[in-house]
N, C-alpha and C positions, 0 to 999 in steps of 0.2 A: 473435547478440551473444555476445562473449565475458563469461561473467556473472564471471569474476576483473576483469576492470575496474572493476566496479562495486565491489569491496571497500575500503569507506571513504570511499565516495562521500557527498554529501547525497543521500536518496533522501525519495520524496512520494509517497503511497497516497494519490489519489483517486478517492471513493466518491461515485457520482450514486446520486441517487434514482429512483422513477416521475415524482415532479413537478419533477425538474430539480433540486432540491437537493442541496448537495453537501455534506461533508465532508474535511478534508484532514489527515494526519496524517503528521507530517516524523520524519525521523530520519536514519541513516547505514545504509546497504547493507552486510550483513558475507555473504563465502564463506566457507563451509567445505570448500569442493572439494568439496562432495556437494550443500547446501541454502543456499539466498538466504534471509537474514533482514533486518527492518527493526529496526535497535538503535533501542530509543527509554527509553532508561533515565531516569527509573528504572519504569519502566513494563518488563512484561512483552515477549519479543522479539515478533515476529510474523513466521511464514515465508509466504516469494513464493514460493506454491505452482509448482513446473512449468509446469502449464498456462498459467499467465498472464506466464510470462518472457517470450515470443513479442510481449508486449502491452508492453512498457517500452519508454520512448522517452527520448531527452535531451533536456534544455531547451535548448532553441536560440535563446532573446532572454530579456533583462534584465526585459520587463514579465511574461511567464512566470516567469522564476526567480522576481520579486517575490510573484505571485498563487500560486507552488505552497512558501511559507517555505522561501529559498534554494536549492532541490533543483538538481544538477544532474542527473538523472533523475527520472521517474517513470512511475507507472502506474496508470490509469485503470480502475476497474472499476464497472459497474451495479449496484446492487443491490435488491431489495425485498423485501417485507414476507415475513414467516414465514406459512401458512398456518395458518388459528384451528385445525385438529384437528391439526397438528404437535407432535410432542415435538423438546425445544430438544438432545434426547440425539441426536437424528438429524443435527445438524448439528456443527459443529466450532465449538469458542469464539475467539474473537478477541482478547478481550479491550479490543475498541473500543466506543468509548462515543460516539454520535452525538453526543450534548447530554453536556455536563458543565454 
């Protein structure tokens, strides 16, 4: 995928759970010729790490774009729990909030 197409796109980070639960957080896809970011102002940016570029797909029906707030891409990723003897310093912050 050429990730300059995606600059300016409506773009959708969804987040499954272990038990199927999901979270969706929309915004617009910005390049910078170097790093994929999801603009969700006025919220802090959030970058589409590398690894998971390979994982973006486009919305390809109207009940889709409906269910992922108007995205015309997005990207799906699993997520689950921190393990209890982790430091939060081991991970990377996001700045996403399951539950608000």
């Amino acid at each position: 995928m050429n990730l300059a197409e995606l600059n300016g796109k409506a773009f959708t980070l969804w987040l499954i759970d272990e038990r199927d639960e999901s979270a969706t957080f929309s915004g617009v896809a910005r390049w910078d010729g170097t790093k994929l970011l999801l603009d969700r102002p006025p919220k802090p940016q959030l970058e589409i790490r590398s690894e998971w570029h390979e994982r973006i797909r486009p919305v390809t029906n109207e009940e889709a774009r409906r269910i992922l707030l108007g995205a015309d891409y997005f990207l799906r990723l699993y997520i689950g729990r921190l393990p209890d003897d982790s430091a939060s310093t081991d991970y990377e912050l996001t700045g996403l909030k399951w539950r608000e």
